[in-house]
N, C-alpha and C positions, 0 to 999 in steps of 0.2 A: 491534543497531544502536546506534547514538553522535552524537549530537550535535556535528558538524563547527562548525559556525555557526549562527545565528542572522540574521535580517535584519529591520528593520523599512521596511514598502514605505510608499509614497506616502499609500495607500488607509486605514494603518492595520493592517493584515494583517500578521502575521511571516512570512516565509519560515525554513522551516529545513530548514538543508543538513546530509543524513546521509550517514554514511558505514555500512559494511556492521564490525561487530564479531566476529562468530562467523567464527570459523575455519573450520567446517563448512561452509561456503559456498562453498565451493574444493572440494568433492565435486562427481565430476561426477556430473547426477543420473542417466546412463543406466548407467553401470559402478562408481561410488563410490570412486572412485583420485584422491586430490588433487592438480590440480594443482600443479603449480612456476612457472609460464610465462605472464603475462600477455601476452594481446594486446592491447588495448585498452581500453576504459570506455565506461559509456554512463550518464546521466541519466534517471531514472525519475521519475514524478510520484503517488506513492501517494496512496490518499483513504483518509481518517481519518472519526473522529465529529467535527464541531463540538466547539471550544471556546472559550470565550467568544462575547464580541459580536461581535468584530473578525475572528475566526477564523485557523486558520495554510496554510499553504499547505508541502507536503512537497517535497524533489530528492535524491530517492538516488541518490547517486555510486556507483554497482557498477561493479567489474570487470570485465570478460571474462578470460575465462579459458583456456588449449588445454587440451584432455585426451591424456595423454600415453601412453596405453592403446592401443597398437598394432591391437588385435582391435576396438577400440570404435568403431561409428559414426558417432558423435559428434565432430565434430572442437572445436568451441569454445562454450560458455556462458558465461554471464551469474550471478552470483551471487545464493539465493533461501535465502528463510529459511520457516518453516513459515509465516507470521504473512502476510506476503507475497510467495509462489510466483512463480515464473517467466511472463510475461504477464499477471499478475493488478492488474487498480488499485488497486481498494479491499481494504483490508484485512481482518485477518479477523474483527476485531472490528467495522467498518462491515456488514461481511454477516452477521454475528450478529445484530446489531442490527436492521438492514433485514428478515432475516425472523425476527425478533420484530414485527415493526409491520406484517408481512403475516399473521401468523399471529393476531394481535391488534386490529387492526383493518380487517383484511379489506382491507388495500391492496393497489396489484400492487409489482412489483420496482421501475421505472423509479421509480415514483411515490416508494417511499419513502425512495429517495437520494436528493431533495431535501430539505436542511435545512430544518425550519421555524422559524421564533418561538414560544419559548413563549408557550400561549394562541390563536395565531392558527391558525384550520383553513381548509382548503379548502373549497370549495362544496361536494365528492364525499364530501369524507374524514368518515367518522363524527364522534370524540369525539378524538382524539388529537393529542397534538402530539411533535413529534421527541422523543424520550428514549431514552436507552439502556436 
């Protein structure tokens, strides 16, 4: 991934607009024959860890893609990278994270994709505050 833009919003938040870097991303994933042929694009909204106070806010710009594999059922996708797959929000280091703080502080899932302030716990939540 790369760093198209930057945006500073209203609120205080950046927005940053990415673009898809890896080539590899143009495999289709049911036959692995790269593309040549875009059909379209589409805007994705990935979730991160928290950073800073303000925090950022993600819009990756991918691709669509045809798959040009005559046998393959597949007729078009979208561009995925290990980090974050195809249909997936949160990334893979937010789901790392998140069950680190299930496994460590006996949270559930929902619960530990909410950011917290460091310092500040929930009424529920044992000893922990958001950290990677």
């Amino acid at each position: 991934m790369s760093v198209a833009r930057i945006e500073r919003l209203a609120d205080g938040r950046r927005r940053v607009r990415l673009v898809t870097a890896d080539e590899t991303a143009r495999a289709c994933p049911t036959c692995g024959v790269f593309a040549t042929r875009m059909k379209g694009s589409a805007v994705t909204r990935p979730r991160d860890l928290p950073y800073g106070e303000s925090g950022l806010e993600f819009r990756w710009h991918k691709r669509r893609w045809i798959c040009r594999e005559a046998d393959c059922p597949r007729r078009s996708f979208t561009e995925q990278i290990a980090q974050i797959p195809a249909g997936a929000r949160p990334t893979a280091r937010l789901r790392s994270a998140a069950g680190r703080r299930v496994r460590d502080a006996g949270s559930t899932w929902p619960r530990s994709m909410v950011p917290r302030s460091p310092g500040r716990r929930s009424p529920r939540s044992p000893a922990r505050s958001w950290t990677a």
